[in-house]
N, C-alpha and C positions, 0 to 999 in steps of 0.2 A: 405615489410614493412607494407602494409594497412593490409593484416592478422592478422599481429603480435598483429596491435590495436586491432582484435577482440578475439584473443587468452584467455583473461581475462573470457571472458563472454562463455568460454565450461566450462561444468561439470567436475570438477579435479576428478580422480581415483589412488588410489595407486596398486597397483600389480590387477589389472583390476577391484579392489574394487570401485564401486561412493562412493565417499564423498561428495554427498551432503547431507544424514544423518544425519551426523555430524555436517553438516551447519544450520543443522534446528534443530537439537537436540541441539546445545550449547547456544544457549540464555537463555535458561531454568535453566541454571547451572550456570547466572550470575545474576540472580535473589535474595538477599538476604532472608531466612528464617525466619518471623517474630517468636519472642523466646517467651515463656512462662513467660515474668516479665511483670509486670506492664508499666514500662516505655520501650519505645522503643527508639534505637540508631535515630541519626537523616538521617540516610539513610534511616531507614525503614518508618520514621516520612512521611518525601519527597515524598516516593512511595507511600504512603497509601494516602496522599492527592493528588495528581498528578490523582492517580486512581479515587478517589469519587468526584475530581471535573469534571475530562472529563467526567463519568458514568452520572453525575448527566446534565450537558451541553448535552450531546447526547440524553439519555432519556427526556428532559424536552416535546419534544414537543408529545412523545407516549403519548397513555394513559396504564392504567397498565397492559392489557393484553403485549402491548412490554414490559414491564420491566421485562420478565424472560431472553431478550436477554443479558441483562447486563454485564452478566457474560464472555458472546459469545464475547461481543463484545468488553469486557475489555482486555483479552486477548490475541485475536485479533490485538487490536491494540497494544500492547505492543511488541506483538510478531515480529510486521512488524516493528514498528522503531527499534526495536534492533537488527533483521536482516539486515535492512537499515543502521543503526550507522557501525554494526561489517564492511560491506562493504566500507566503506570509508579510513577503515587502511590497511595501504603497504599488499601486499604478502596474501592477504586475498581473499575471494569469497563470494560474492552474491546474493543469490538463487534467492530472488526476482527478476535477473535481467533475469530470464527463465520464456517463456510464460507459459509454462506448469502448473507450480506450481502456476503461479497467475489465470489461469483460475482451476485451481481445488479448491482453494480456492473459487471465485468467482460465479462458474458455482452452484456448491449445494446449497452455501447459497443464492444465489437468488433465485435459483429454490423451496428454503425452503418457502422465504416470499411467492413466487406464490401461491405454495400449501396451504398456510394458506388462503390466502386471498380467494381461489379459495374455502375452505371446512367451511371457518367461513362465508363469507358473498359473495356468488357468483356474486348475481346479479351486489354489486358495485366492483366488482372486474372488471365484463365484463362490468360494464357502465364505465370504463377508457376507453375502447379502439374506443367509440363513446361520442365526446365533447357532451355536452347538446348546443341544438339549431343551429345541422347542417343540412343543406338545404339536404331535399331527393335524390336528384339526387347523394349527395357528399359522402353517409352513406356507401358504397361498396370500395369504394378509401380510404375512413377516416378509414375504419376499416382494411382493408390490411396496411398502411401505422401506424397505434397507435400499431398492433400486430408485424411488423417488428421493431418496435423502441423497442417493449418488447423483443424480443430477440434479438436485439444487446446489453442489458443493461449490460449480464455480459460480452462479449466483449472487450467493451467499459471500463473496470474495470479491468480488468486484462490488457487490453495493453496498458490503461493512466499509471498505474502503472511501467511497463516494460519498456514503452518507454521514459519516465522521467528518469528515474537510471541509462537505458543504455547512454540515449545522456549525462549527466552528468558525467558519469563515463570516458566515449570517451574524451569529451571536457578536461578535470584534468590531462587525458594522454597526447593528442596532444600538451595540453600547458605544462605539463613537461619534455617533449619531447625539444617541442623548445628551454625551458631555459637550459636543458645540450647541444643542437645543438649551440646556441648563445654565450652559457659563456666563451667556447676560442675566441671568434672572436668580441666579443661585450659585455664586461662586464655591461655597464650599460642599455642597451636592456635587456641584461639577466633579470639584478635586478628588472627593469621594470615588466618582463614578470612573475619574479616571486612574486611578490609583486599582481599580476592581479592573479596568480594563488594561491598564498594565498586566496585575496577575494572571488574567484569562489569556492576553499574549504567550506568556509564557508556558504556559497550559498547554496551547496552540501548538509550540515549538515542541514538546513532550509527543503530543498527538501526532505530530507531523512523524517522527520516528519511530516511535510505537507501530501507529499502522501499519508504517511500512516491512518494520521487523514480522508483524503481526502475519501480513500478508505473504513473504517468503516462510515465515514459519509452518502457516498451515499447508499450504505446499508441500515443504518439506516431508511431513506426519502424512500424506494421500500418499506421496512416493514411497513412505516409510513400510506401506502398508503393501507395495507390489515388489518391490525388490526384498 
C-alpha cells in the first residue's frame, strides 16, 4: 500500500515511450495566441497584465543590465505554475515533482548568474564569499563556508521546489484515501475528512504558485547579486 502512494510520482511511458515530454510540452498549447485586432478577449486582457505586473515586481529591484532576464524569467514562471496547476487534476503527472528536471532547470541558471557576475565584475563577485570586517583568523573558515553556501544555492532550489509538491501531493492522497476507507463505516468522519481535504486542495493550488513565484524569485536576488 505505502508504494502505491509513491506510484504517482514515476515517470508514465506508453509502449516504453516517457511521457514526460508531453508533460512539459502541453502548457505551451494552453497558452491563448494573442490576435492581430486591436482589442483583445479578456483572457488575453488577464495574461498580458498578470505578466507585466509580476515582470515589473521582479525586475524592480535590478538595474537594467537585469532587465534582458525578463523575458527568462517570465516564462519561467508561467511555465512552472502551470505545470504545477495541470498536477493537481485526477489521472494527471507532475514533472516538477522529479528532481531531475528541477535541478536542470536550476543548476544552468544559476550557474548563468555566477558567470556573469564572475566576467562583469569579479572582484565583487568574489568579495560575497568574504563578509567585510571579518577578523583574520576567521577569513579561511568564512571563505570555505560563503563558497559551500554558493553551491548548495541550486540544490536548495530544485528540492524546495520538489519536496513542497511531493509532500502535498502525498498528504491530498492519504487524506482521500482515508475518506473512501471511512465513508462505509463513518459517514460523518468521512464528510469531515472530506471537507479537510477540500481545504488542503485549495492550499495545494496556493503552493502550486507560490513555489513557483518562490523559485524565479530567488533567482532573481543570485542575479541581483552579480549585475
Amino acid at each position: 500500500m505505502m508504494m502505491s502512494f509513491f506510484d504517482q510520482f514515476a515517470s508514465p511511458s506508453f509502449l516504453g515511450i516517457p511521457l514526460i515530454a508531453i508533460a512539459i510540452a502541453l502548457p505551451w498549447m494552453l497558452f491563448p495566441t494573442p490576435p492581430s485586432r486591436w482589442l483583445n478577449n479578456r483572457l488575453i486582457t488577464l495574461q498580458t497584465w498578470f505578466i507585466n505586473r509580476f515582470t515589473s515586481q521582479l525586475l524592480m529591484p535590478l538595474n537594467t543590465a537585469g532587465h534582458k532576464w525578463a523575458l527568462l524569467f517570465a516564462s519561467l514562471m508561467i511555465f512552472l505554475i502551470t505545470i504545477n496547476m495541470l498536477g493537481l487534476l485526477p489521472y494527471t503527472f507532475t514533472p516538477t515533482t522529479q528532481l531531475s528536471l528541477n535541478m536542470g532547470f536550476a543548476v544552468p541558471l544559476w550557474l548563468a548568474t555566477v558567470i556573469i557576475g564572475m566576467r562583469n565584475q569579479p572582484t565583487v563577485a568574489l568579495g560575497h564569499l568574504l563578509p567585510e570586517g571579518t577578523p583574520i583568523p576567521l577569513i579561511p573558515v568564512l571563505i570555505i563556508i560563503e563558497t559551500i553556501s554558493l553551491f548548495i544555492r541550486p540544490l536548495a532550489l530544485g528540492v524546495r521546489l520538489t519536496a513542497n509538491l511531493t509532500a502535498g501531493h502525498l498528504l491530498i492522497q492519504l487524506i482521500a484515501t482515508a475518506v473512501f476507507v471511512l465513508m462505509p463505516m463513518m459517514p460523518t468522519v468521512a464528510l469531515l475528512t472530506a471537507a479537510v481535504l477540500f481545504l488542503l486542495t485549495l492550499l495545494e493550488v496556493a503552493v502550486a504558485m507560490i513555489q513557483a513565484y518562490v523559485f524565479v524569485l530567488l533567482l532573481s536576488l543570485y542575479l541581483q547579486e552579480n549585475v
